[in-house]
C-alpha positions in Angstrom: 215.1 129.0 116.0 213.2 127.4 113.0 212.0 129.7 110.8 208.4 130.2 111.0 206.4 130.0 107.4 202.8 131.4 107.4 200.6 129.9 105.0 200.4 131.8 101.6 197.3 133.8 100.7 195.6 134.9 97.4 193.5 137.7 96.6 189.7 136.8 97.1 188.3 136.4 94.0 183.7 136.9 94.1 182.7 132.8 93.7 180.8 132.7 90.1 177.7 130.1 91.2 175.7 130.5 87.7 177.0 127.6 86.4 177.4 125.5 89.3 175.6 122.0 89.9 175.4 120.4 93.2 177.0 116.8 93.6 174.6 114.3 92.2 172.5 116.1 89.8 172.3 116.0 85.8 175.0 117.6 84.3 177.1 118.2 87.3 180.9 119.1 86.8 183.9 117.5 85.2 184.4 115.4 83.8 181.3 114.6 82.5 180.1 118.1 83.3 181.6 121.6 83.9 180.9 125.2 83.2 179.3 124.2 79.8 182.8 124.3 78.1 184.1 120.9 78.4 181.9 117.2 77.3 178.6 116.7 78.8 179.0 120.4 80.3 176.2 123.1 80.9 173.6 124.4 78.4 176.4 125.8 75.9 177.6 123.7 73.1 178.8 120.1 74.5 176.7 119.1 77.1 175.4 120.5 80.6 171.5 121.2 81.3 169.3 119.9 80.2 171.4 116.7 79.3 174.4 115.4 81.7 176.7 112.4 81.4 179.2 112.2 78.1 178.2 113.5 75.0 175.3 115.5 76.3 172.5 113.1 76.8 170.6 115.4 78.5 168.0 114.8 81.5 165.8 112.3 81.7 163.0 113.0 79.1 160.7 115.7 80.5 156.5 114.1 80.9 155.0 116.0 77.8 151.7 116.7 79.7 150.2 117.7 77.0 148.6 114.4 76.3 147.5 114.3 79.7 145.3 117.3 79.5 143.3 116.2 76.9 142.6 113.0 78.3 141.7 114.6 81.3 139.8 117.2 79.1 137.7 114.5 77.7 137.3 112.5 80.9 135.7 116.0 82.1 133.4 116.4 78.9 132.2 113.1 78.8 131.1 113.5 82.8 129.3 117.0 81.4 127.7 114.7 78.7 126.4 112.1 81.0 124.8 114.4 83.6 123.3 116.8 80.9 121.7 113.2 79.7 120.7 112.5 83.0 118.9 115.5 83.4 116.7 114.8 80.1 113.5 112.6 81.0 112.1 110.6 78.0 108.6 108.7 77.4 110.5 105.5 78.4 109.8 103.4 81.7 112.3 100.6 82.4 111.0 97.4 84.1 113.6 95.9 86.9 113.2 94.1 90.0 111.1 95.3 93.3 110.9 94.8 96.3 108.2 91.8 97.6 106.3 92.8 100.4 104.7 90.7 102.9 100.9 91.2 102.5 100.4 90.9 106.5 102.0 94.1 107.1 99.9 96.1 104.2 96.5 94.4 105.4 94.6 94.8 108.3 91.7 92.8 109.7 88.8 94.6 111.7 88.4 91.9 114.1 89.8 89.9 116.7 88.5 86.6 115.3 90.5 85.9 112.0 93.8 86.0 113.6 95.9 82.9 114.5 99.7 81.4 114.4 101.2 82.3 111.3 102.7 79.3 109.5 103.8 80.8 106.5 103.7 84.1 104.5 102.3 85.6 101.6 104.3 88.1 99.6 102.9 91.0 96.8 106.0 90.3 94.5 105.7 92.9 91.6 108.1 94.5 88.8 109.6 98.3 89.6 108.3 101.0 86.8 110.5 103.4 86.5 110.9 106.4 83.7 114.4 107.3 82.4 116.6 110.2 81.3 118.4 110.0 78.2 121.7 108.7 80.0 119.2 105.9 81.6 117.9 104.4 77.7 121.5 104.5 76.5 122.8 102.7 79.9 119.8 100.0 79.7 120.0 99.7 76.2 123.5 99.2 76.2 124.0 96.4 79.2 120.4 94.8 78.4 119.8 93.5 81.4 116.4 95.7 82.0 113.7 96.1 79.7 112.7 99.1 78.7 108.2 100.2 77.5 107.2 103.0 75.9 105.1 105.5 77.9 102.2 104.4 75.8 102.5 100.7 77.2 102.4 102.0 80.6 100.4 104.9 80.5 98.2 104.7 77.7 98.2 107.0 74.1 98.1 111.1 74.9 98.8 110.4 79.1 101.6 112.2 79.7 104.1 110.8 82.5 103.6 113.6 85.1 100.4 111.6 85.9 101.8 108.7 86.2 102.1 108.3 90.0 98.8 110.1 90.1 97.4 106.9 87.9 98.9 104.7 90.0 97.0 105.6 92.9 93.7 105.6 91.6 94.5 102.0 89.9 94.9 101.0 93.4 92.3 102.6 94.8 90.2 99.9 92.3 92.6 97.9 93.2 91.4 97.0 97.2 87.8 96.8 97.2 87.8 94.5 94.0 90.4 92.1 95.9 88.5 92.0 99.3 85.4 90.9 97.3 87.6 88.4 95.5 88.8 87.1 98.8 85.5 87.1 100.7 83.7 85.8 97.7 86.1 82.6 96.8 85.2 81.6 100.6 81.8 81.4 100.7 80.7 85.0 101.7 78.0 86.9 99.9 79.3 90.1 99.1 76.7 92.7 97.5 78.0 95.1 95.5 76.3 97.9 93.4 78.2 100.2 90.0 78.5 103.6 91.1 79.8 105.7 88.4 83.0 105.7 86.2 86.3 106.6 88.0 88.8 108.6 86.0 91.8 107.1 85.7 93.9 109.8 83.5 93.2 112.9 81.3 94.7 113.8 78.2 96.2 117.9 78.8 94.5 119.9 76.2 91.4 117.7 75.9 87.7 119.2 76.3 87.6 117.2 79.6 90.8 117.9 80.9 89.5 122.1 82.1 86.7 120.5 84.4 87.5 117.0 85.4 90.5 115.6 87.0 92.0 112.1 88.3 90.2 110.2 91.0 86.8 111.8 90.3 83.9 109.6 89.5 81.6 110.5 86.1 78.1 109.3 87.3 75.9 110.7 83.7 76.6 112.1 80.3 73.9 114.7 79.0 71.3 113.0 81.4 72.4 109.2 80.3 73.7 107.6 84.0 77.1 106.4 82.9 76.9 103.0 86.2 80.3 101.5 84.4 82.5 101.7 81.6 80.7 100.5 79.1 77.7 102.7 79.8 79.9 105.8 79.4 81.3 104.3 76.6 77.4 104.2 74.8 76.3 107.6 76.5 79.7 109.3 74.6 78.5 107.2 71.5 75.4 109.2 71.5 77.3 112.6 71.4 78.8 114.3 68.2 82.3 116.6 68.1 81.3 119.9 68.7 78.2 119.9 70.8 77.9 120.8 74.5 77.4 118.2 76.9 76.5 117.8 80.5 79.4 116.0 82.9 78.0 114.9 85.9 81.2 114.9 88.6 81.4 113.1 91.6 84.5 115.6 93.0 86.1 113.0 94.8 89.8 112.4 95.4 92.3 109.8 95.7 95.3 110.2 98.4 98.7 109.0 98.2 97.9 106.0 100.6 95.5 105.0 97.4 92.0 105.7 99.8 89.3 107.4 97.7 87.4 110.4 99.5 84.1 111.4 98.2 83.1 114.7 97.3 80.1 116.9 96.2 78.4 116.0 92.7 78.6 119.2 90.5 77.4 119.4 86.5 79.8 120.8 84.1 80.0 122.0 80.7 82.2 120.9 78.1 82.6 121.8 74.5 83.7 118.0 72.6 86.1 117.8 69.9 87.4 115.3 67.6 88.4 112.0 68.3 92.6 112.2 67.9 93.6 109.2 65.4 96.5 108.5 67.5 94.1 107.3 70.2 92.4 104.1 69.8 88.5 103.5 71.3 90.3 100.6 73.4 92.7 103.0 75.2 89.6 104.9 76.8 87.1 102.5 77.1 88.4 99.0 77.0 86.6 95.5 76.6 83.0 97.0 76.4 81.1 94.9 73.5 79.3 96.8 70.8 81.2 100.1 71.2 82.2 101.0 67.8 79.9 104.1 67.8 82.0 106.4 70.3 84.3 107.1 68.1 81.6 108.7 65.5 80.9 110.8 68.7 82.5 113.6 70.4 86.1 113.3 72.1 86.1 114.2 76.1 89.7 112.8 76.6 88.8 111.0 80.0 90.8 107.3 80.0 88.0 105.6 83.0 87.2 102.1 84.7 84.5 101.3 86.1 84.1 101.4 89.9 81.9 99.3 92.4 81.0 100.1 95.9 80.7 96.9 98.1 79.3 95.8 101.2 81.5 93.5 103.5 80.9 91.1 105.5 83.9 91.7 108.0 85.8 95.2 107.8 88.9 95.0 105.9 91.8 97.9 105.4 94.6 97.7 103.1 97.4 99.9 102.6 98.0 100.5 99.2 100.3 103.1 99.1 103.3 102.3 96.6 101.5 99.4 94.5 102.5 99.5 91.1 98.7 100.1 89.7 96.9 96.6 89.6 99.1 94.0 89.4 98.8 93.3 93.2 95.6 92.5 93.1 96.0 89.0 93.4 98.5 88.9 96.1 96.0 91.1 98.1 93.4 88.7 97.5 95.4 85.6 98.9 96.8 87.6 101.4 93.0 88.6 102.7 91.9 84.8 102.6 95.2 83.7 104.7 94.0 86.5 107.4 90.8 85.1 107.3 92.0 81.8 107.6 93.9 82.0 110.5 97.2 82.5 108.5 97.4 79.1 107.8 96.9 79.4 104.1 100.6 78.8 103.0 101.3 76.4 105.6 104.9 76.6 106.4 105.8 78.1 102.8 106.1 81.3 101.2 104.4 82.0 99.1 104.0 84.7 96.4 101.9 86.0 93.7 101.7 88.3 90.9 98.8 89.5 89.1 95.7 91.2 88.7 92.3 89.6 90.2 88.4 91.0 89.0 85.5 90.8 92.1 84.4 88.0 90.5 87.8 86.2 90.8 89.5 86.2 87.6 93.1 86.2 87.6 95.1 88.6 84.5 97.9 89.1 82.9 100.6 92.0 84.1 103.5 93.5 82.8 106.9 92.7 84.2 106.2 88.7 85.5 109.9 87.9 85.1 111.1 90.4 87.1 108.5 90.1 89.9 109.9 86.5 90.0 113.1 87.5 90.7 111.8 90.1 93.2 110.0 86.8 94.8 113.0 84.5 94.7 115.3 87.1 96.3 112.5 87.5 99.0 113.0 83.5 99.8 109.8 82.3 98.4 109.6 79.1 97.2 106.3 79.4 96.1 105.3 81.8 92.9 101.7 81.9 92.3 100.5 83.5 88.3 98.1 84.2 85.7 98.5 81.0 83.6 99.4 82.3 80.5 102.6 83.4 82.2 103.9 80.7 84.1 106.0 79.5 80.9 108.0 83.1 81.1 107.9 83.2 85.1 109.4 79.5 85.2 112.3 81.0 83.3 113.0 83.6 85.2 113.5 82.0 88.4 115.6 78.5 90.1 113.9 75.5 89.9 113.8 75.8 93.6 110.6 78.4 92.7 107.1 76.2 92.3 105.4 78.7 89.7 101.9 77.8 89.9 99.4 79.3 86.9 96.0 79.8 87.3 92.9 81.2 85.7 91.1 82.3 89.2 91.8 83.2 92.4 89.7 79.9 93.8 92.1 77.6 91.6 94.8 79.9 93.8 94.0 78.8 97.0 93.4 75.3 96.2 96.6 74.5 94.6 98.4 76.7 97.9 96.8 74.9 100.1 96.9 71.7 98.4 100.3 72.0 96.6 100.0 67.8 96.1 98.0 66.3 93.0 96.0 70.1 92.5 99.3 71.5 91.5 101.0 68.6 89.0 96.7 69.3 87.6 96.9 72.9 87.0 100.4 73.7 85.9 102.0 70.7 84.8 105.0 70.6 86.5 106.3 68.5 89.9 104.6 69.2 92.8 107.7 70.4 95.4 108.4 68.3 98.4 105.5 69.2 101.6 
C-alpha cells in the first residue's frame, strides 16, 4: 500500500492584530506597508499610519477644522449682532410702497340713489410709514432703495413714536368729514358747517398738558377765551405767561381705531404752564395761524392741535378710515365720494388714482412719500395718477409713462381733468393727454 502522509502541523502561535491593516487602506502591508519595520510601514520610523505608499507619504491631509469653527463662530455672532439691532427701535420712519386701496370698498353711501354701473375705479394710493430698529437704518441706508425721515418729519418736535399710530387716527378722524364737504361742496351742495373746538392731535410726555389732556380730545376755551379753531387757541395761549394757572376746557372725547371720533362730557382742568422748550418751534403746535408771534412769550401747555369743524350733510356719508396714513388720503376720499355720488361713472373706464391732502373748501396739498404712492398706484394697474401740482414733476418720475400724472391745485380742477382727460388735462399739467 502507498504510504499515507498526513499533513504537517505547527504549534499555534496567538495572531498579533496591533499592527495589522485591512486590504485597501493607507498604509496597509508589504511592500509598501508592513508592521512599521519595512518602507512606507506603520507609525514607527519608515512609513505606516498616518502616511502609506513608499517613502511614508502619509494619509490624505487630515481637514484642519479649525478654520471652520471660526467662520462658523462669526457667522453665529454676526446673526447675534443683527437680531440684537433688530430689537433696538430708533426715531427713524422709512417711506416704501403701500398698498392702493379701492375707495369703493372704504366708503359707503346712505342711500339707494347715488349708486349705478361702475365704469371705472378710484384708488387711495399712499406711501407706507414705517419706524425702524437699528438693523433696519443700516439695511435701508445701505441698499438705498427706501428713504428714510426723522421722527420729527413725521411726528413733529418732542412727539415721541409710541403715539404715532394714536396720531394717525385722529388725523383721520379730520381727515373724513373735511373730504365729504370737499366732495359735496365741488358738486354744487351747500354744506354748512360750524368750528367746534381744537382737537388734539399729540402731547408732548412731561409737558403741563400732558397729566390732564390726552389725544382725540377737543380743547373748546383757554382761561374763559373759547379757543373755535387753531388759531384762536393759538391767541388765547398768547395771552397766558409760563408759570400761571390756567383753565383747560376738555371735550373728553375719543378717537377709535376705525378713526370715528366719540364725544364725551366737557370737564375744566387745571394746569400749571411752563416754558416754551427752544427745540419746539411756534409752527409745530400751531401752524399757519397769521399774527401768532405772541404764544411763544406765553406759557407752554405742550398740546400739538388742528382745528376741527362739525358739518351738516346733505346725504349721509360713512367712510372707513381705519389704516390711513394720517391725511394724505384726503383727496382720494374726496374723488372717491363724488364718483359714488355720480353714479360711479367719474373715471369712466379708467383707474384712476390720487394722492394728497384736500381742505373743506377744496384745496389740494402737498404729502410726504408721492413717489412711492406712485409706485403703489402703478402696481395697482392705474393708469391714471391724480396730485397736488407741485408734485407731479417727482410723481412723473417715479412711475412708466404708461401713468397720466395729473397736478392740480383743487379738488374741482380734479374732477374736471378725470372726467375730461382731453384738452383739461394737456391745460393743467402740461403733458399729452393719454388715448380715451
Amino acid at each position: 500500500m502507498a504510504e499515507l502522509t498526513l499533513p504537517r502541523t505547527t504549534p499555534e502561535v496567538p495572531l498579533d492584530l496591533r499592527d495589522w491593516e485591512p486590504p485597501g487602506s493607507n498604509g496597509h502591508g508589504p511592500p509598501s506597508g508592513g508592521n512599521g519595520d519595512g518602507p512606507g510601514g506603520g507609525g514607527r520610523p519608515g512609513g505606516g499610519r498616518p502616511g502609506g505608499g513608499p517613502g511614508g507619504a502619509g494619509d490624505m491631509d487630515r481637514t484642519d477644522w479649525r478654520w471652520v469653527h471660526r467662520v462658523l463662530a462669526a457667522g453665529a455672532l454676526f446673526l447675534l449682532a443683527c437680531l440684537v439691532a433688530n430689537l433696538i427701535p430708533l426715531d427713524k420712519y422709512v417711506l416704501t410702497s403701500g398698498e392702493a386701496a379701492a375707495t369703493a370698498n372704504l366708503i359707503h353711501v346712505g342711500t339707494g340713489d347715488h349708486g349705478g354701473r361702475r365704469e371705472g375705479k378710484v384708488l387711495l394710493a399712499d406711501a407706507g410709514i414705517t419706524r425702524v430698529s437699528a438693523f433696519g437704518y443700516l439695511y435701508f441706508g445701505i441698499f438705498g432703495h427706501a428713504k428714510v425721515v426723522d421722527g420729527t418729519t413725521v411726528l413733529g418736535p418732542g412727539i415721541p413714536p409710541s403715539e404715532f399710530s394714536a396720531e394717525e387716527d385722529v388725523e383721520s378722524a379730520l381727515l373724513v368729514p373735511d373730504a365729504e364737504t370737499a366732495a359735496f361742496r365741488s358738486l354744487g351742495y351747500s354744506v354748512e358747517g360750524r368750528e367746534a373746538g381744537v382737537l388734539v392731535l399729540a402731547v408732548e410726555p412731561g409737558s403741563p398738558g400732558s397729566a390732564q389732556v390726552r389725544q382725540g380730545q377737543i380743547v373748546t376755551a383757554v382761561d374763559g377765551f373759547a379757543t373755535s379753531d387753531a388759531c384762536a387757541f393759538s391767541r388765547a395761549m398768547g395771552r397766558t405767561r409760563p408759570g400761571q394757572l390756567v383753565r383747560i376746557t376738555v371735550e373728553q372725547s375719543r378717537v377709535t381705531t376705525q378713526a370715528t371720533l366719540v364725544a364725551g362730557p366737557k370737564v375744566v382742568e387745571h394746569v400749571r404752564l411752563g416754558r416754551w422748550p427752544a427745540s419746539i418751534p411756534e409752527s409745530a403746535v400751531v401752524p399757519g395761524c397769521p399774527r401768532s408771534a405772541r404764544i411763544r412769550r406765553g406759557g407752554y401747555l405742550g398740546l400739538f392741535v388742528a382745528s376741527r369743524e362739525v358739518f351738516r350733510f346733505p346725504v349721509p356719508v360713512s367712510v372707513h378710515a381705519s389704516g390711513l396714513e394720517g391725511l394724505s388720503g384726503g383727496l382720494a376720499i374726496a374723488l372717491g365720494i363724488v364718483d359714488l355720488l355720480s353714479g360711479g361713472h367719474l373715471a369712466g373706464d379708467r383707474t384712476v388714482a390720487a394722492a394728497g391732502t384736500v381742505t373743506p373748501n377744496g384745496h389740494v396739498g402737498e404729502v410726504d412719500g408721492i413717489a412711492d404712492a406712485g409706485f403703489a398706484a402703478w402696481r395697482a394697474g392705474a393708469t391714471v395718477f391724480v396730485v397736488p401740482s407741485r408734485q407731479a414733476a417727482v410723481a412723473r418720475s417715479a412711475v412708466p409713462s404708461s401713468v397720466h400724472v395729473i397736478g392740480v391745485r383743487s379738488l374741482t380742477q380734479a374732477i374736471d381733468d378725470v372726467r375730461g382727460l382731453g384738452a383739461k388735462v394737456r391745460r393743467h399739467s402740461g403733458g399729452d393727454a393719454p388715448t380715451p
